[in-house]
C-alpha positions as CSV (number, residue, x, y, z in Angstrom):
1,X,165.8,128.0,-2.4
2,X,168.9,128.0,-3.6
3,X,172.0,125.9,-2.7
4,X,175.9,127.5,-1.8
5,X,178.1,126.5,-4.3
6,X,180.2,125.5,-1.9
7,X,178.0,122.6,-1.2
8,X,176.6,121.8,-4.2
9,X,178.9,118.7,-5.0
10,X,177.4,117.0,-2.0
11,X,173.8,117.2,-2.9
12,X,171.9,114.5,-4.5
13,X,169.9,114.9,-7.2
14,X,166.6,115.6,-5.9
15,X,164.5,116.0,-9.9
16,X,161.9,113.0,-9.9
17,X,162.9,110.6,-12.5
18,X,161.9,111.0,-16.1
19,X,159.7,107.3,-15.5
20,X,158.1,106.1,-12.8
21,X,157.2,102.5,-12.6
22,X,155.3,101.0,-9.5
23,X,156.7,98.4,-7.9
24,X,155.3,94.4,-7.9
25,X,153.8,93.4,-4.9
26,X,156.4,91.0,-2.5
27,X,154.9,87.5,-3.1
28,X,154.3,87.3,0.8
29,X,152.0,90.1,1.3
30,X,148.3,89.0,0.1
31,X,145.8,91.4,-0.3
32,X,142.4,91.8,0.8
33,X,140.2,93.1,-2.7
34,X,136.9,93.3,-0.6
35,X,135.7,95.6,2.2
36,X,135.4,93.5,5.5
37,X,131.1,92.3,6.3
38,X,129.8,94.3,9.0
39,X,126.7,93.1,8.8
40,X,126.7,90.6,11.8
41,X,127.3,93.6,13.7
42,X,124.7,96.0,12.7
43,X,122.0,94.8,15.6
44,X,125.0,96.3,18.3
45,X,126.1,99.4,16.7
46,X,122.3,100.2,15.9
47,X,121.8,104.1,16.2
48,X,118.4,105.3,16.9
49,X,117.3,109.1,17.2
50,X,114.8,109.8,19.9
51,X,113.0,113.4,18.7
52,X,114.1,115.6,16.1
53,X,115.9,113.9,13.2
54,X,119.2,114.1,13.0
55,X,119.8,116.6,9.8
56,X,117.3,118.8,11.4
57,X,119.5,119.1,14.8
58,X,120.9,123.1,14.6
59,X,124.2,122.8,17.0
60,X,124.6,126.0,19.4
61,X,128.2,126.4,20.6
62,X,127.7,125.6,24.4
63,X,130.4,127.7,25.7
64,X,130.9,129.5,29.2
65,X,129.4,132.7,27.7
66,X,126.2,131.5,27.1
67,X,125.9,129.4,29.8
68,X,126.6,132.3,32.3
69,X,123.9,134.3,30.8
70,X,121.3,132.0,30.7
71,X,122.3,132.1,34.5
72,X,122.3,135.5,34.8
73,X,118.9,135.3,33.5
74,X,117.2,133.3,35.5
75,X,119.1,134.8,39.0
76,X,117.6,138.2,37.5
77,X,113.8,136.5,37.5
78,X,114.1,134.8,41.1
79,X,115.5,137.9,42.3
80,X,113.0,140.4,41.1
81,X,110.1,137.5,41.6
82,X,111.5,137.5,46.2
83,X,112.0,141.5,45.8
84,X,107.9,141.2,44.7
85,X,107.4,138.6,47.1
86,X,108.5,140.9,49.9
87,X,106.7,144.0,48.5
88,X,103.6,142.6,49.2
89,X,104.2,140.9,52.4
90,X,105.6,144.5,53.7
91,X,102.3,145.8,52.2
92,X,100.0,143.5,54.2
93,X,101.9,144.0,57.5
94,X,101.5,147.3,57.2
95,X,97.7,147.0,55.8
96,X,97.2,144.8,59.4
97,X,99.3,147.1,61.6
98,X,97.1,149.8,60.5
99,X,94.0,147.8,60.7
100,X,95.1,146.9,64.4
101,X,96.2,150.3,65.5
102,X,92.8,151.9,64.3
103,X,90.4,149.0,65.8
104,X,92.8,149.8,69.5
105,X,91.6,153.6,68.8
106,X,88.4,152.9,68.0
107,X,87.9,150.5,70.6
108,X,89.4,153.3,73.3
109,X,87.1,155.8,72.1
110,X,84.5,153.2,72.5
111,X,85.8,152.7,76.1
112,X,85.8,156.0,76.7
113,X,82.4,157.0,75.6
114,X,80.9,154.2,78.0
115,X,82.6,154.7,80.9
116,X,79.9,156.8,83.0
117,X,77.5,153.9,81.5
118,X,80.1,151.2,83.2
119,X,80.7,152.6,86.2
120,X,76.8,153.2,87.0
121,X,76.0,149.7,85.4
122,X,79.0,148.1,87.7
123,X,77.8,150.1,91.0
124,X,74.0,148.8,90.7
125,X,75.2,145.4,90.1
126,X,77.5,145.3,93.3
127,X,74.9,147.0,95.1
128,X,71.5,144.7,94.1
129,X,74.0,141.6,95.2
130,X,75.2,143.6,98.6
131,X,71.2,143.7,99.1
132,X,70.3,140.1,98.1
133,X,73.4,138.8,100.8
134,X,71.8,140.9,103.5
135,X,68.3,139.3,102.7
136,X,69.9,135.5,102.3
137,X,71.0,136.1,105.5
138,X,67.6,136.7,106.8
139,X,66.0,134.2,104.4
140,X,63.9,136.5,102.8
141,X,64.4,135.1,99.3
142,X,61.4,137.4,98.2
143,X,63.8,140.9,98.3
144,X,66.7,138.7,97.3
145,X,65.3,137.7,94.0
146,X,64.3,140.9,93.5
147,X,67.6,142.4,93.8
148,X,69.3,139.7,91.9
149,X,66.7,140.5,88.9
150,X,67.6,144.2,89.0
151,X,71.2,143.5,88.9
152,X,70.7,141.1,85.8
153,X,68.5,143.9,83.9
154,X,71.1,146.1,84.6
155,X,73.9,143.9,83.3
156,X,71.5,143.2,80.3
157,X,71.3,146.7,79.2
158,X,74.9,147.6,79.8
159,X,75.6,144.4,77.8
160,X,73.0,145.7,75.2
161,X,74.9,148.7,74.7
162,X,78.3,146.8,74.0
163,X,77.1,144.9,71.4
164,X,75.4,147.9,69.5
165,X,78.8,149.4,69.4
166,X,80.3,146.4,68.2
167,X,82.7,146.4,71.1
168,X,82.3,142.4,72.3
169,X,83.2,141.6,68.6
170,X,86.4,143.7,69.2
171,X,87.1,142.3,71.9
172,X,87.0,138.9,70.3
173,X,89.1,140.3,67.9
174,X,91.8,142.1,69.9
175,X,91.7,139.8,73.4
176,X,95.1,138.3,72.7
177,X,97.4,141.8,72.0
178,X,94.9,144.0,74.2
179,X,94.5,141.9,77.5
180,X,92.1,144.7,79.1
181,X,89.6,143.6,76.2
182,X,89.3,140.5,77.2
183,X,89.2,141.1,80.8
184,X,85.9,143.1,79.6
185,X,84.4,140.4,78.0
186,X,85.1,138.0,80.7
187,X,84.1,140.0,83.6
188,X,80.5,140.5,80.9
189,X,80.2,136.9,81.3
190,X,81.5,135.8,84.8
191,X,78.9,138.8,86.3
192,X,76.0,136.7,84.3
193,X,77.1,133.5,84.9
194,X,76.9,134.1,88.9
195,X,73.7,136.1,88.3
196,X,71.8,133.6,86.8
197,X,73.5,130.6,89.4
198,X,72.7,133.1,92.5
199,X,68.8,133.5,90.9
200,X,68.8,129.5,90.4
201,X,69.9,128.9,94.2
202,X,67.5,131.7,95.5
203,X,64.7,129.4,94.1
204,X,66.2,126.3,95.4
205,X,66.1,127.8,98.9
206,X,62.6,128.8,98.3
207,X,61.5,125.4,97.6
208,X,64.0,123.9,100.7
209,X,61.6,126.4,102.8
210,X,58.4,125.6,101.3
211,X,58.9,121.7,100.7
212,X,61.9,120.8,102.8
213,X,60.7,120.0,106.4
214,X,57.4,118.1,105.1
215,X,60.1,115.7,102.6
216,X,62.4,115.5,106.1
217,X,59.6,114.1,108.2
218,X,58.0,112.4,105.6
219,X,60.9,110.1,104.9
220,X,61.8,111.4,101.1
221,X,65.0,112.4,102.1
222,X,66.2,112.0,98.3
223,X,63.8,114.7,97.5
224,X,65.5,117.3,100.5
225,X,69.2,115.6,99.8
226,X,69.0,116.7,95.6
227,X,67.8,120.2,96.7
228,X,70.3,120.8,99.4
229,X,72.8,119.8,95.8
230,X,71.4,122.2,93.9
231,X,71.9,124.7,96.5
232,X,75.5,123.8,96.7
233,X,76.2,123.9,93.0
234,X,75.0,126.8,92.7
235,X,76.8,128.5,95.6
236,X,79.9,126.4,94.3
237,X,79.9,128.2,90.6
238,X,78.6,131.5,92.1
239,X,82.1,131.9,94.2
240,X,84.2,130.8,91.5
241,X,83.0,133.3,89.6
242,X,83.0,135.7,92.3
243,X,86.5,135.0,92.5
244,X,87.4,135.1,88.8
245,X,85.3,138.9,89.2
246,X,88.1,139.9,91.9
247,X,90.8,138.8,90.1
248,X,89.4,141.0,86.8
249,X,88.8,144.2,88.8
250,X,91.9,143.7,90.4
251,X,93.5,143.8,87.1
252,X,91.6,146.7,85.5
253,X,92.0,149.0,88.5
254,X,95.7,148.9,87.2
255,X,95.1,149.1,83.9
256,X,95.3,152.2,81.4
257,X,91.9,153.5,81.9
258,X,91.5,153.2,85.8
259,X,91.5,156.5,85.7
260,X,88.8,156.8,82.8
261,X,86.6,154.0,84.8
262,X,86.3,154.1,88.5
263,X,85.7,150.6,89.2
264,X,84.0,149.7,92.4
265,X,85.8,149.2,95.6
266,X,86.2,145.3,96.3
267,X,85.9,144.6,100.2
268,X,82.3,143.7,100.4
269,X,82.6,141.0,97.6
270,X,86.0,139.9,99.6
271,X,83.8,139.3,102.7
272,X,81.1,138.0,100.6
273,X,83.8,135.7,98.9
274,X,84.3,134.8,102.8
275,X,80.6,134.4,103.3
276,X,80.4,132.0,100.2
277,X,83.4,129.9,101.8
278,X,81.6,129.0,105.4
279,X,77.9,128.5,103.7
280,X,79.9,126.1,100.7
281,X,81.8,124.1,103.4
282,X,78.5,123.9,106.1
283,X,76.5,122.6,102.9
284,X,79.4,120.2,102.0
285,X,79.3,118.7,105.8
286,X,75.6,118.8,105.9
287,X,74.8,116.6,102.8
288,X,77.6,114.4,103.6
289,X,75.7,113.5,106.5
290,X,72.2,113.7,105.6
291,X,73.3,110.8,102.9
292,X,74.9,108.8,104.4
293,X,73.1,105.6,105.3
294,X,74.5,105.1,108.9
295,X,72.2,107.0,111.5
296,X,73.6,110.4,112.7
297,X,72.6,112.5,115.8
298,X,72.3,116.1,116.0
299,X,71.0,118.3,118.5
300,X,68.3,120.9,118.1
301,X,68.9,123.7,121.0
302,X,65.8,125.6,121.7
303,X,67.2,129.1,123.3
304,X,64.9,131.3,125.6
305,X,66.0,135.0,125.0
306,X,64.1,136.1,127.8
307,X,66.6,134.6,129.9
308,X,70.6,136.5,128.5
309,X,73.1,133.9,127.7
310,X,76.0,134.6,125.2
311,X,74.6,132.4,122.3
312,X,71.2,133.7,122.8
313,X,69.2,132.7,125.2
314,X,69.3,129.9,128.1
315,X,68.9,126.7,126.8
316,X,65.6,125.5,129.1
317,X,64.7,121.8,126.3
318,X,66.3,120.7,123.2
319,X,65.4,117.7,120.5
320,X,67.6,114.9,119.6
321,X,67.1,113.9,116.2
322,X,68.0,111.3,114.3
323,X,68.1,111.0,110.7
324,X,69.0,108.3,108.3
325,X,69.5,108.6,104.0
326,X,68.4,112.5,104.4
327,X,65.2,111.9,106.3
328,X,64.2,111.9,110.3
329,X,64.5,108.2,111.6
330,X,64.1,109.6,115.1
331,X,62.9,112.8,117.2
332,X,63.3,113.1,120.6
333,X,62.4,116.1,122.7
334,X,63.7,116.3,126.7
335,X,64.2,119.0,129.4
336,X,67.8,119.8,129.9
337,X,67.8,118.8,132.9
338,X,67.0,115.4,132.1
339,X,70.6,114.4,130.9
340,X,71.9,117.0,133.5
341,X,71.1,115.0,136.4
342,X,73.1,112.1,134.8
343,X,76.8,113.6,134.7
344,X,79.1,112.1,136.6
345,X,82.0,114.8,136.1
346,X,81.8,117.7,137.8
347,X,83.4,121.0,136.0
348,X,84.1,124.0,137.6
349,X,82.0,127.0,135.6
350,X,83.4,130.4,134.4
351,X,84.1,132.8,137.7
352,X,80.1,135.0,136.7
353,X,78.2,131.5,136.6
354,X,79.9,130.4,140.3
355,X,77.0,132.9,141.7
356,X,74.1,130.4,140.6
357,X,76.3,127.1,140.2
358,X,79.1,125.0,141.1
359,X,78.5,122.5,138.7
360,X,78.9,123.4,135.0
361,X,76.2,121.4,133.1
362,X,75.0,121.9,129.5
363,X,72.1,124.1,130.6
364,X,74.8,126.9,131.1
365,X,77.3,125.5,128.5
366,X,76.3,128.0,125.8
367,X,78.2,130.6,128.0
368,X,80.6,132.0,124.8
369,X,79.3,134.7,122.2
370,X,81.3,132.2,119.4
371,X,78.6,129.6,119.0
372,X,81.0,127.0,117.5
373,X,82.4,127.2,121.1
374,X,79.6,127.2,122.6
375,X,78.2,124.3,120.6
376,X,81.0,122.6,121.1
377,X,80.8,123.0,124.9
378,X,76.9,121.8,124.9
379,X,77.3,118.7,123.0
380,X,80.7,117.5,125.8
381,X,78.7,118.0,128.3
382,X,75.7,115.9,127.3
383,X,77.7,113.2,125.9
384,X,79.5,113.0,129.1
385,X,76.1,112.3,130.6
386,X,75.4,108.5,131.5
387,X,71.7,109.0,129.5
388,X,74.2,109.0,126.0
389,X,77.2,107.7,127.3
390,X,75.8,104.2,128.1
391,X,74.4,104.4,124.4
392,X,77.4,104.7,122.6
393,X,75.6,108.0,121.3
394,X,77.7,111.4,119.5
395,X,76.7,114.3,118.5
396,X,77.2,115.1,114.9
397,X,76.8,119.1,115.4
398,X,74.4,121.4,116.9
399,X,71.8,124.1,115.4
400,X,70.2,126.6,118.0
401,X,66.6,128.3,117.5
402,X,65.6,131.1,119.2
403,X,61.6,131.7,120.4
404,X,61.3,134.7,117.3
């Protein structure tokens, strides 16, 4: 570059000198001619390499663009690995809905078929058990197992047919999304279960009336007592499931195919149900009493039919009996009139007996076509009578017998 004249004369010279001699050392300044030791401090600064040797490390440039396509990278893999994920759980709901809606078709159609075979099987079953109430009642336990066996063959065959059509497995399968499946199923087993428990007490009662009396006056009382259980276990599981069955039909009858299936009308097992009640709560009372080890009275009413009362006949004798751990202690047999003649009350009778008495007495007592009232009436009157009174003795209950 070159200078103005104009201010040349105030440069210096700037050339480097011709010579150039190094100056000495100032005497004060002492120099160090050897490197400083390090070696007392090699064990701390030691440097080791873990892996690949050091000249064989190739450096990659970690920068922002390669870092956000490594990320891009892997968001790309988890998202196409969820969008998978979620393909095939779509697939297998659908796989099950079909699965589902097909079995519900196939099991209508099942349903369907069978209904003619359900209603016939249903009918015979309530009509065998209609006859086998109507022969308890008349304690011919002969006709009662026989109608009780012919409502269990029938239920065996319909049964039969279900599981050859695969329909109790379906029902298994389907009971918690398709309620009236499993209201099949259960109304399949509750029928059996009160079969076989009505067949089971049907030949309890047959040995009560074949063994019964002869372990009463014998003194085995046990033996009577653990029959009477049976009975009443029996009875016990056959009205719960008699009442389980109600609640089923109840629920079918208002159910998609009521009007496929005509289920059976429900009023005779209602008063049946009833029926079940009264005998279930006699037999409670009964073998409360018959085990207990404290001695209990209870009167046995003979009743003449040839002479019309309400209750059955007139009562003309009667037997007081008296029975201790299930088995007679004592059995005595009078005339009514015997504790007649010792009542000290007098009671005015009902208006029709005033014609042939003034005194109402437990000969006439039995005057009201409910026998618990009538009962009830018989056994006040002969515990009012001095031939009890004085003996501190109560009647437990009452059972009447006529001559047939």
């Amino acid at each position: 570059m070159r200078a103005s004249k104009k201010n040349i004369s105030s440069l210096h010279d700037v050339r480097p000198p011709t010579s150039f001699e190094p100056k000495k050392p100032v005497a004060s300044f002492v120099t160090q001619k050897t490197a400083p030791d390090f070696g007392e401090y090699t064990e701390k600064l030691d440097i080791r390499v873990v892996g690949t040797p050091i000249e064989e490390v190739t450096l990659r440039p970690k920068d922002s663009t390669v870092l956000l396509s490594q990320l891009t990278k892997r968001n790309k893999t988890s998202s196409n690995s969820s969008i998978n994920k979620r393909k095939t759980r779509s697939k297998l709901r659908s796989i099950f809905l079909m699965t589902a809606e097909l079995a519900i078709v196939l099991y209508g159609l099942s349903l369907y078929n069978l209904r003619n075979s359900a209603r016939e099987t249903l009918s015979s079953v309530q009509s065998n058990l209609t006859s086998a109430m109507v022969a308890f009642r008349n304690f011919k336990n002969d006709e009662a197992g026989l109608s009780l066996k012919n409502a269990g063959d029938s239920l065996d065959v319909f049964s039969g047919k279900l599981k050859q059509r695969g329909i109790l497995g379906i029902s298994s399968m389907l009971g918690v999304v398709f309620p009236l499946a499993q209201n099949i199923k259960l109304t399949l087993e509750n029928s059996k279960l009160a079969l076989s428990n009505a067949i089971q007490m049907n030949d309890n009662i047959t040995k009560l009336k074949e063994s019964g009396l002869s372990y009463f006056m014998s003194g085995r009382g046990d033996k009577l007592t653990g029959i009477l259980q049976s009975i009443h276990g029996n009875l016990k599981q056959v009205v719960s499931s008699g009442e389980t069955l109600q609640q089923l039909s109840a629920s079918m009858s208002n159910s998609v195919f009521s009007r496929y299936i005509n289920w059976p009308e429900t009023g005779g097992s209602r008063e049946s149900l009833k029926e079940g009640y009264a005998a279930e709560e006699f037999l409670k009372a009964l073998i409360a009493s018959l085990t207990s080890n404290t001695p209990t009275h209870l009167l046995l009413l003979f009743q003449n039919p040839s002479e019309i009362r309400p209750s059955g006949g007139f009562l003309g004798s009667y037997a007081a009996i008296t029975t201790t751990g299930g088995a007679l202690h004592d059995l005595d047999v009078r005339d009514i009139y015997d504790p007649d003649g010792w009542v000290e009350t007098k009671v005015i009778p009902p208006k029709p007996l005033q014609a042939i008495t003034t005194n109402w007495e437990a000969r006439d007592a039995n005057w009201f076509l409910d026998f618990r009232i009538s009962a009830q009436k018989v056994l006040s009157r002969l515990e009012d009578s001095l031939f009890y009174k004085e003996k501190g003795i109560s009647f437990m209950g009452a059972i009447a017998i006529n001559t047939n």
